[in-house]
PDB file as gemmi writes it, atoms N, CA and C in Angstrom:
CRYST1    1.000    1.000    1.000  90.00  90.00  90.00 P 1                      
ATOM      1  N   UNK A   1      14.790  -5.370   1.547  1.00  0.00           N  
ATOM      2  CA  UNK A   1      13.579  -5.916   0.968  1.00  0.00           C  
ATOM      3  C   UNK A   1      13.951  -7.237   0.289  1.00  0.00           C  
ATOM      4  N   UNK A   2      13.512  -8.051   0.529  1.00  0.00           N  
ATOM      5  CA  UNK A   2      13.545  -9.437  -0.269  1.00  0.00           C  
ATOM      6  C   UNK A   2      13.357  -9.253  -1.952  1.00  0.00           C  
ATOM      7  N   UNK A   3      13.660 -10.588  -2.535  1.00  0.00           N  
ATOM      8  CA  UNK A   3      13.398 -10.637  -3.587  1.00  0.00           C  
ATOM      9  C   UNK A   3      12.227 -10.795  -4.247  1.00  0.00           C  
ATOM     10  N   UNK A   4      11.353 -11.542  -3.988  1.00  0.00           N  
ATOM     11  CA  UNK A   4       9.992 -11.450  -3.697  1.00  0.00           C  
ATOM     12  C   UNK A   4       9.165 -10.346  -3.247  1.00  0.00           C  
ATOM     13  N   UNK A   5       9.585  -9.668  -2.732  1.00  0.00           N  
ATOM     14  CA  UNK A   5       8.863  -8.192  -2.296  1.00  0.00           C  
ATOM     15  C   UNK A   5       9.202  -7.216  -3.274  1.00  0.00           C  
ATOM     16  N   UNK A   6      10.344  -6.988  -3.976  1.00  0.00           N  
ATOM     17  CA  UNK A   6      10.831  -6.622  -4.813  1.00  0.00           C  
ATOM     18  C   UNK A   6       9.534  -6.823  -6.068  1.00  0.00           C  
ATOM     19  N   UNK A   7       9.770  -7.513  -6.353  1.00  0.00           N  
ATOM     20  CA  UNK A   7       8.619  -8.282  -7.627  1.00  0.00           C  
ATOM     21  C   UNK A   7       8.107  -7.369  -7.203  1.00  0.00           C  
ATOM     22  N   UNK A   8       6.933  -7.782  -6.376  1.00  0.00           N  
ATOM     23  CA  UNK A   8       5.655  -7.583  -5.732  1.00  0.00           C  
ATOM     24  C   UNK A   8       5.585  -5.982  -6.127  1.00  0.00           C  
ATOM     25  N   UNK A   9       6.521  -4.901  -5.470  1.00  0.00           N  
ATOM     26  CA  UNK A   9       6.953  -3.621  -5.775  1.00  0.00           C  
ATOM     27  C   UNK A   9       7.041  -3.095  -7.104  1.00  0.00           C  
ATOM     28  N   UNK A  10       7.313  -4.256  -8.435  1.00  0.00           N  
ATOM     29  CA  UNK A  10       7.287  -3.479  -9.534  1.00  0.00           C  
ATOM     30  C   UNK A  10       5.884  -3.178  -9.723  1.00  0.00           C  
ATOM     31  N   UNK A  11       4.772  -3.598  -9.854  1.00  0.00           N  
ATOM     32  CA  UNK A  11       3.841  -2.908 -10.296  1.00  0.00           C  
ATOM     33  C   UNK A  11       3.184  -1.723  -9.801  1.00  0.00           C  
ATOM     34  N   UNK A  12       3.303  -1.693  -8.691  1.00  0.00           N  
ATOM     35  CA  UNK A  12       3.153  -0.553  -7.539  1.00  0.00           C  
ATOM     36  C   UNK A  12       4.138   0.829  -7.740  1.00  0.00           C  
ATOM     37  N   UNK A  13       5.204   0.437  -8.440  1.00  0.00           N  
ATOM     38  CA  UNK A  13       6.047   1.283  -9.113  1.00  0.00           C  
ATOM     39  C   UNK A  13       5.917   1.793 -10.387  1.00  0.00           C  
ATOM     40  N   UNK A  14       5.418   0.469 -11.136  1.00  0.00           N  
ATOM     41  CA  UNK A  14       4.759   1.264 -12.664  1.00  0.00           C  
ATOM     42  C   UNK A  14       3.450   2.169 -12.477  1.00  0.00           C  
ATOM     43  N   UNK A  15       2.511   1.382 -11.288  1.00  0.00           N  
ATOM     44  CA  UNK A  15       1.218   2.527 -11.602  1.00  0.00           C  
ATOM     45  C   UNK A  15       1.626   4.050 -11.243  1.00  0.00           C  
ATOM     46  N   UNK A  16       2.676   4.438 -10.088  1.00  0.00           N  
ATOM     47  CA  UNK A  16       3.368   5.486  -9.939  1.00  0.00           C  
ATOM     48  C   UNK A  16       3.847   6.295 -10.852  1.00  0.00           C  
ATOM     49  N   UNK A  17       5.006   5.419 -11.627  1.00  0.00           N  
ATOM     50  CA  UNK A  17       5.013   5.637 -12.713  1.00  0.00           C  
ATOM     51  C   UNK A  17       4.202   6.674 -13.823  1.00  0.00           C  
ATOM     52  N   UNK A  18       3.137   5.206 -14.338  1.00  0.00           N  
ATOM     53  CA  UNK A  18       2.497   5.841 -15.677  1.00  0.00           C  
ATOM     54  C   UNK A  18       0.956   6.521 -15.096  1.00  0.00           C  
ATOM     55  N   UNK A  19       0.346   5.517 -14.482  1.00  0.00           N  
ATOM     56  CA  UNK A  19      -1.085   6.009 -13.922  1.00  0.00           C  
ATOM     57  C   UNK A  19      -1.381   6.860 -12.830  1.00  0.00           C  
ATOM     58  N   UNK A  20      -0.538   7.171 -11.494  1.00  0.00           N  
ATOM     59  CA  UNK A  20      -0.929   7.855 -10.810  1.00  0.00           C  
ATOM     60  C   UNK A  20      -0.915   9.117 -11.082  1.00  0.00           C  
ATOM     61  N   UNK A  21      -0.334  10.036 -11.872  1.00  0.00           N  
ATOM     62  CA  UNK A  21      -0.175  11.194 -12.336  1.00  0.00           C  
ATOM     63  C   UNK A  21      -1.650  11.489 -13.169  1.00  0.00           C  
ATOM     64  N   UNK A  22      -1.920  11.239 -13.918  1.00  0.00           N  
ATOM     65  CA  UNK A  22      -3.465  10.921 -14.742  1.00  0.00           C  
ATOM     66  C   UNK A  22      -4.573  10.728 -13.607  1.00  0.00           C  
ATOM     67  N   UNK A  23      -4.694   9.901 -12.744  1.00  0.00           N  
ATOM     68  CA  UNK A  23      -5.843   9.247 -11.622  1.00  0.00           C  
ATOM     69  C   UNK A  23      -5.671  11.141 -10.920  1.00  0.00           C  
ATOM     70  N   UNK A  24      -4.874  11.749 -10.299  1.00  0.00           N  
ATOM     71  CA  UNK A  24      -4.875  13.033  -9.387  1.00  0.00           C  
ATOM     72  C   UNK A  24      -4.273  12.454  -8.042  1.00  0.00           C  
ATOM     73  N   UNK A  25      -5.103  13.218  -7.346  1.00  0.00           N  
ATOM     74  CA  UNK A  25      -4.619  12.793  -5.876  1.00  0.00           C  
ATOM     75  C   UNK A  25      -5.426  13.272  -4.762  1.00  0.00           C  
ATOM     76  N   UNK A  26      -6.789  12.343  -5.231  1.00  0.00           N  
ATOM     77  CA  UNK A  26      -8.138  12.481  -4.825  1.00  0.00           C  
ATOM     78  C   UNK A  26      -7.796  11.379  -3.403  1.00  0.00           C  
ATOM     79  N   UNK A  27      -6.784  10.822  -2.774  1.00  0.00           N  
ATOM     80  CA  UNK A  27      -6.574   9.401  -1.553  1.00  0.00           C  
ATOM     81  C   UNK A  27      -7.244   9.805  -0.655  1.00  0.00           C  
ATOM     82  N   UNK A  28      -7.983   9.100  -0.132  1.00  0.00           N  
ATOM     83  CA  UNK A  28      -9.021   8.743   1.300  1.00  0.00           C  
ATOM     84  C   UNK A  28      -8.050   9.020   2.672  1.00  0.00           C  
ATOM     85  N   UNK A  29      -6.608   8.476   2.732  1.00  0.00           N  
ATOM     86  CA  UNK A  29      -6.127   7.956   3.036  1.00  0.00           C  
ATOM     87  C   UNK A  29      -4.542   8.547   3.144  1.00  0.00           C  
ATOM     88  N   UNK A  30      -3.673   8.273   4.261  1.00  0.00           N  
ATOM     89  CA  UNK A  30      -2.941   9.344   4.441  1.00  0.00           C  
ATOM     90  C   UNK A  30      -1.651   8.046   5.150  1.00  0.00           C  
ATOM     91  N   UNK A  31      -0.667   7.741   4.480  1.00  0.00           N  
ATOM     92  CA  UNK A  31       0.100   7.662   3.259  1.00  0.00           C  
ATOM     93  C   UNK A  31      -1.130   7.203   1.976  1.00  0.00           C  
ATOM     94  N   UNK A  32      -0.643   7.110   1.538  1.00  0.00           N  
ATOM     95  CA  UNK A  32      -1.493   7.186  -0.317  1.00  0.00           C  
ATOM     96  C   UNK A  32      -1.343   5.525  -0.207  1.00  0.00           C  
ATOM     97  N   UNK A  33      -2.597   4.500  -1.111  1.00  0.00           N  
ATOM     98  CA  UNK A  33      -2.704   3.296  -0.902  1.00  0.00           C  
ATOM     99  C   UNK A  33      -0.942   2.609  -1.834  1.00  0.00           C  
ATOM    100  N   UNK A  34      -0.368   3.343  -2.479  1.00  0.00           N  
ATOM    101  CA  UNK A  34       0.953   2.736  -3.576  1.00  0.00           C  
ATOM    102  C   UNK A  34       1.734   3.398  -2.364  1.00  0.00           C  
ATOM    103  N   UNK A  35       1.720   4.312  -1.830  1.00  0.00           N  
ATOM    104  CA  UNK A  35       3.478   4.668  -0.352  1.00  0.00           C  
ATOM    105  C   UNK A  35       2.776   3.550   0.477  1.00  0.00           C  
ATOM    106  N   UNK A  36       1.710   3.515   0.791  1.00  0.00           N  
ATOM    107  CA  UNK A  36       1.603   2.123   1.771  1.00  0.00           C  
ATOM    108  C   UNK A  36       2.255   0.979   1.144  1.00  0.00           C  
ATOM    109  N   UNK A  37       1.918   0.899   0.385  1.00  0.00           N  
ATOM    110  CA  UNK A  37       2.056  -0.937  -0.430  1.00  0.00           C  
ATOM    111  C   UNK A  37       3.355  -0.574  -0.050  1.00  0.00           C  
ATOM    112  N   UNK A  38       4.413   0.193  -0.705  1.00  0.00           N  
ATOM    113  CA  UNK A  38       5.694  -0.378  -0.388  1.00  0.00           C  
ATOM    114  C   UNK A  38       6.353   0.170   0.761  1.00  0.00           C  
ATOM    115  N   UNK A  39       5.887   0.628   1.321  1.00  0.00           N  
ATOM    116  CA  UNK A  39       5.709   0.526   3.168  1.00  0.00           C  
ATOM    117  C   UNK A  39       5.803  -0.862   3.867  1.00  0.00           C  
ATOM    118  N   UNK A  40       4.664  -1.181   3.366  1.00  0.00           N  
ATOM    119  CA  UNK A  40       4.045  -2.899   3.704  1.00  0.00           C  
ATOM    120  C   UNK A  40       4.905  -3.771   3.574  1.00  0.00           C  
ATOM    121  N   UNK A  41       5.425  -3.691   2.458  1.00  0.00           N  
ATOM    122  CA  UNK A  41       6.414  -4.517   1.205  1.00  0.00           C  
ATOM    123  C   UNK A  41       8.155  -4.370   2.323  1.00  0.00           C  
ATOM    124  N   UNK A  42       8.604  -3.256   2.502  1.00  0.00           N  
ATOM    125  CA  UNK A  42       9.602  -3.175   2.867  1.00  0.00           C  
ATOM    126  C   UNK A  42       9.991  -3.391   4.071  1.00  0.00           C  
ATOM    127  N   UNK A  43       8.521  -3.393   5.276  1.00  0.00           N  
ATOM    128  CA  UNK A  43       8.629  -3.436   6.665  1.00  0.00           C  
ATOM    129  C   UNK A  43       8.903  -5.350   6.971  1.00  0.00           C  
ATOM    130  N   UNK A  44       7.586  -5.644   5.895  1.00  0.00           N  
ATOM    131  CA  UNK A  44       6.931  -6.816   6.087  1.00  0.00           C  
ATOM    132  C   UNK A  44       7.546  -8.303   5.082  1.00  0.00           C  
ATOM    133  N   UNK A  45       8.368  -7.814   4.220  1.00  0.00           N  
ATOM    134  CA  UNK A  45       7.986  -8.928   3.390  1.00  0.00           C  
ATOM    135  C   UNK A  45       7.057  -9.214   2.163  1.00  0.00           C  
ATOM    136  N   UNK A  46       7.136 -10.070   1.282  1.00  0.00           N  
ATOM    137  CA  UNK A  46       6.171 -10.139   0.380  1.00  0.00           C  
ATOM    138  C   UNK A  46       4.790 -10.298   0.663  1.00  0.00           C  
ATOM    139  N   UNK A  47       4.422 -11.325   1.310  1.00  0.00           N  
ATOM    140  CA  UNK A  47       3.358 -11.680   1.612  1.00  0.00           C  
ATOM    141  C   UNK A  47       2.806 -11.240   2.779  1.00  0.00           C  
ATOM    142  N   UNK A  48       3.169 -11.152   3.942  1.00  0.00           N  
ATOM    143  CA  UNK A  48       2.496 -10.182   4.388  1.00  0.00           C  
ATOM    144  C   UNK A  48       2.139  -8.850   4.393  1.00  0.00           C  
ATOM    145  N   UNK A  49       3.180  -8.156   3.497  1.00  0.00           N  
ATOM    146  CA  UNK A  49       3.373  -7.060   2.874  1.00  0.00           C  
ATOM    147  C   UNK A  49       1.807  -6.877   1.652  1.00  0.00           C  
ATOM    148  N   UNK A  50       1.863  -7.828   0.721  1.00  0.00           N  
ATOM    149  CA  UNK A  50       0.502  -8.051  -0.349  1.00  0.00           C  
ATOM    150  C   UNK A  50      -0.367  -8.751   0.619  1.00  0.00           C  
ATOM    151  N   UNK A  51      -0.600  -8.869   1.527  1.00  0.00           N  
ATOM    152  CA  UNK A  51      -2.186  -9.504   2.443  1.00  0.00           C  
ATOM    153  C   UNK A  51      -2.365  -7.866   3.250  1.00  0.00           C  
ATOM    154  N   UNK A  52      -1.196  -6.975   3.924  1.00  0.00           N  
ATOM    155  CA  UNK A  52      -1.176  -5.684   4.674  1.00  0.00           C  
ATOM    156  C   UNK A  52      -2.110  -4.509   3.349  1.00  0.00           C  
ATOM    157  N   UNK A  53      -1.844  -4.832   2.361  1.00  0.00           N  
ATOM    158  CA  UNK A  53      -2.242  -3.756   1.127  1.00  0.00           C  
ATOM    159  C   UNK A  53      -3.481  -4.503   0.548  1.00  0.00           C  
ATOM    160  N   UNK A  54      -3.856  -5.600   0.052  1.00  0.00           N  
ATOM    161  CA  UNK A  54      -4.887  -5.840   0.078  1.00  0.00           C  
ATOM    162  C   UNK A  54      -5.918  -5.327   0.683  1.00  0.00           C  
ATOM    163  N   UNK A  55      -5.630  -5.716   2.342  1.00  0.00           N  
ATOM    164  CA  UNK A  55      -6.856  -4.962   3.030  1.00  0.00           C  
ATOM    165  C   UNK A  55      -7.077  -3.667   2.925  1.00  0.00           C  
ATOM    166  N   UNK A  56      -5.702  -2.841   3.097  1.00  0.00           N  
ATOM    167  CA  UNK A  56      -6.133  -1.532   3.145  1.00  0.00           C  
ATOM    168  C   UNK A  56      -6.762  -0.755   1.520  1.00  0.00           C  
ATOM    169  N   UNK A  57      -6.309  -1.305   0.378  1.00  0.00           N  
ATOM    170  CA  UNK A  57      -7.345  -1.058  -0.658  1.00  0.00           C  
ATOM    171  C   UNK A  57      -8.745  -1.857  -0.669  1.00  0.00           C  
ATOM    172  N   UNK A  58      -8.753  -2.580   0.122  1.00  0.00           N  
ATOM    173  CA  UNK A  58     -10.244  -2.865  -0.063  1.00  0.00           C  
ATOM    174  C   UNK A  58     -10.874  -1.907   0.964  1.00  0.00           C  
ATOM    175  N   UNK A  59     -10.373  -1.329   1.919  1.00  0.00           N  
ATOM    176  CA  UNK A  59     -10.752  -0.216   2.627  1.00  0.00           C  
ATOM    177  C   UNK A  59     -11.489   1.112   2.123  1.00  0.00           C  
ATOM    178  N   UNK A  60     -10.855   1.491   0.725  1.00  0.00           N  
ATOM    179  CA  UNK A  60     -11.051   2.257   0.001  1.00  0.00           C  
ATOM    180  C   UNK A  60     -12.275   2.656  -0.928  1.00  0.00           C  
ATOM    181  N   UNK A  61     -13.048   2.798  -0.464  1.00  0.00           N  
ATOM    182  CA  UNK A  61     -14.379   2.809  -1.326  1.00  0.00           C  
ATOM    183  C   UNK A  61     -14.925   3.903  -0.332  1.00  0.00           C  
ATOM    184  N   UNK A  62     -16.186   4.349  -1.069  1.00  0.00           N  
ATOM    185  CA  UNK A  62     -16.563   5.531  -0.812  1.00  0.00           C  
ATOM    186  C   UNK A  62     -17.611   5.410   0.944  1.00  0.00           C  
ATOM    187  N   UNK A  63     -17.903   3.969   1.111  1.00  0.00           N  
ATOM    188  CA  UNK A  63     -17.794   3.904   2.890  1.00  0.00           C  
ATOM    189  C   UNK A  63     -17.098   3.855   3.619  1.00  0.00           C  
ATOM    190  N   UNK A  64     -15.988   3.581   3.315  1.00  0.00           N  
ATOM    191  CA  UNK A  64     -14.611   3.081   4.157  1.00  0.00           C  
ATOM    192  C   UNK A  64     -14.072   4.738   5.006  1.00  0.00           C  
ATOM    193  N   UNK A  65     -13.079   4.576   5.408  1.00  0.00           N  
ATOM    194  CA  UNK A  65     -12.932   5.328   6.836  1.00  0.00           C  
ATOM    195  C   UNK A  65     -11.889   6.464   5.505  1.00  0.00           C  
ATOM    196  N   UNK A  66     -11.175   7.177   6.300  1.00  0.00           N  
ATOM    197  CA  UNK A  66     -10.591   8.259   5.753  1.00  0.00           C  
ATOM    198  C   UNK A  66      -9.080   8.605   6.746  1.00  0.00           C  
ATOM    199  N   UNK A  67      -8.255   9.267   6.770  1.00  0.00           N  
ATOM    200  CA  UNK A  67      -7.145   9.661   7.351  1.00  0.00           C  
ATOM    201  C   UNK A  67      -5.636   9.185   7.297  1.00  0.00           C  
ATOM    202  N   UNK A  68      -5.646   9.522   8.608  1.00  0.00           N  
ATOM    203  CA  UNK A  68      -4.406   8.520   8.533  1.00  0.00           C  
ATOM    204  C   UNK A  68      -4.219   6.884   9.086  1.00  0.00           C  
ATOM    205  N   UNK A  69      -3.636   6.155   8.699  1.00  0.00           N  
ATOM    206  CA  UNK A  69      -3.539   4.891   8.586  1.00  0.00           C  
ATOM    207  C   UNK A  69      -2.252   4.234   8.221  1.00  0.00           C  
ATOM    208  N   UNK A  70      -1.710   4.748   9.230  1.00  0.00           N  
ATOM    209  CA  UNK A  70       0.227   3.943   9.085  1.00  0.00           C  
ATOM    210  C   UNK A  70       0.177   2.443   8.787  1.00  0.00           C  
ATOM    211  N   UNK A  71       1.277   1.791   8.285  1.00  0.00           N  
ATOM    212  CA  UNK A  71       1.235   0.253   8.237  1.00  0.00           C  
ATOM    213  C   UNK A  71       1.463   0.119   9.496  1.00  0.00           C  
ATOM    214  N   UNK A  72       1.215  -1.042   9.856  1.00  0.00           N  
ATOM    215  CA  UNK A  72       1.609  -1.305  11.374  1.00  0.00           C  
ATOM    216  C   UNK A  72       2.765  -1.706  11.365  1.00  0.00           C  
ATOM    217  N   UNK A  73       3.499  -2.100  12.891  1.00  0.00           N  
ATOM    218  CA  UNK A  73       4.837  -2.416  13.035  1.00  0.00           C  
ATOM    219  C   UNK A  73       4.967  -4.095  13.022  1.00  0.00           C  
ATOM    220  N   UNK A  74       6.333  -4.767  13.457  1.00  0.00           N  
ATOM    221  CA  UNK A  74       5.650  -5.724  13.340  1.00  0.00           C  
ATOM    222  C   UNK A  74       5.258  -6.293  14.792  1.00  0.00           C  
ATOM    223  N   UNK A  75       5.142  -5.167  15.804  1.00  0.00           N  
ATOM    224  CA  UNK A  75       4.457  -5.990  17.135  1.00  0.00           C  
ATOM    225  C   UNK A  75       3.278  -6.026  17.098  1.00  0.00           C  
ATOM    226  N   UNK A  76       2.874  -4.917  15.959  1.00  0.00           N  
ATOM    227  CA  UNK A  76       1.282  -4.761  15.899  1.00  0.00           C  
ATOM    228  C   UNK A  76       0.637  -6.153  15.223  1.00  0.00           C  
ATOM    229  N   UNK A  77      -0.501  -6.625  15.828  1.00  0.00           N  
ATOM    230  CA  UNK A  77      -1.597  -8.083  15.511  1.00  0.00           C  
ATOM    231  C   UNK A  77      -2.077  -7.087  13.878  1.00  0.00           C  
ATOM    232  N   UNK A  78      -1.922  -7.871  12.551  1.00  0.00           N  
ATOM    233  CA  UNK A  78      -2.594  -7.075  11.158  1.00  0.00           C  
ATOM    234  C   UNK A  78      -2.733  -8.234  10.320  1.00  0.00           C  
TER     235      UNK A  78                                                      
END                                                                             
């Protein structure tokens, strides 16, 4: 993982941390939107890694789709 992705990873690590335990584990979504992020983060890089997680939390709302939803690889177009 880069250094920059790293960063990117601490906060995704603190909400793990302190907040996800409190929130439950009510996820739409199958890895959980924080195992994606550093999924994203570790496959991809910083930035495409934070543009890969962006979308998929904006996914997340009570219209958005449900299941599973791997990060893509990097042959996959995302």
């Amino acid at each position: 993982m880069t250094l920059l992705a790293r960063v990117f990873a601490l906060p995704v690590k603190a909400y793990r941390l302190i907040f996800s335990p409190w929130v439950g584990h009510n996820c739409r979504y199958q890895p959980t939107c924080s195992a994606y992020a550093l999924e994203a983060l570790e496959k991809h890089g910083a930035i495409k890694g934070a543009w890969l997680t962006a979308r998929r939390i904006g996914r997340c709302h009570p219209w958005g789709g449900t299941g599973y939803d791997p990060v893509p690889d990097d042959t996959d177009e995302g």
